[in-house]
C-alpha positions, 0 to 999 in steps of 0.5 A, a space after each residue: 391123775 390118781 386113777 391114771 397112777 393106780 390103773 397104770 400100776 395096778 398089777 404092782 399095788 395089787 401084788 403088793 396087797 397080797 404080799 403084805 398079807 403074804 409077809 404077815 403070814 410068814 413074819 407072824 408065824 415066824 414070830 409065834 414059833 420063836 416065842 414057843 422057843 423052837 429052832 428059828 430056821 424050822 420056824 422059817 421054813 414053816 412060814 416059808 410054806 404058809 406064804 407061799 400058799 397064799 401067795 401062788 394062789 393070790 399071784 395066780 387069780 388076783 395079781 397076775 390073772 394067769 389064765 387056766 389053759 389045761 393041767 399041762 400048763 397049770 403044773 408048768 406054771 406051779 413047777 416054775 413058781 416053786 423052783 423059783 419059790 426054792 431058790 427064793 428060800 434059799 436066800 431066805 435061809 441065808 439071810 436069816 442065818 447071817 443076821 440072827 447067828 452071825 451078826 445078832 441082829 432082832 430077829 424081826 428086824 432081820 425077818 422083815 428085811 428078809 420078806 423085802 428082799 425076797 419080796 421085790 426079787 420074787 415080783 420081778 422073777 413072777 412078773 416075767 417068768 412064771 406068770 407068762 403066756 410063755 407055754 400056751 
């Protein structure tokens, strides 16, 4: 029965293991450049670019198992998980704004609602639009 659940969900678990060290990343990085007492949306920003790193990487070979088809296909792929990953950016940089400078929320609190919001919509976009078959 456990095994039934794991194999059937293994895609998500797995995605959720690597997004779990995704958002350490970005969280602890996050964190670090506030206490050096730097600006947190460039803070938010470098830790935006560290997570996506790891995670294009670890979506890419771990999670998804997108198959390498040419450098056609992999700066396809790469194009469309950053302009998602942009967008996804975007909504980051909202959120963080509203909770910190306008609603004066923890900043850690508030960073780690980001991180799962961002995260969940990130996995739907990755699962059926980026990491496809769609261009081989």
């Amino acid at each position: 029965m456990l095994l039934d659940f794991l194999q059937k969900h293994k895609t998500f678990l797995v995605y959720v293991f690597w997004g779990g060290i995704a958002t350490l990343v970005n969280i602890g990085t996050f964190m670090l450049w506030l206490k050096l007492g730097w600006h947190y949306q460039a803070g938010n920003i470098l830790a935006w670019l560290l997570a996506v790193f790891v995670t294009y990487f670890s979506n890419k070979f771990l999670v998804f198992s997108s198959k390498y088809h040419g450098l056609g296909q992999l700066l396809s792929e790469l194009g469309s998980f950053l302009v998602v990953r942009l967008f996804a950016l975007a909504l980051d940089i909202v959120i963080i704004w509203l909770g910190i400078k306008v609603l004066h929320y923890n900043s850690f609190l508030v960073k780690i609602f980001d991180n799962t919001v961002v995260g969940i919509l990130n996995y739907i976009v990755s699962k059926w639009y980026v990491f496809t078959d769609k261009n081989i």
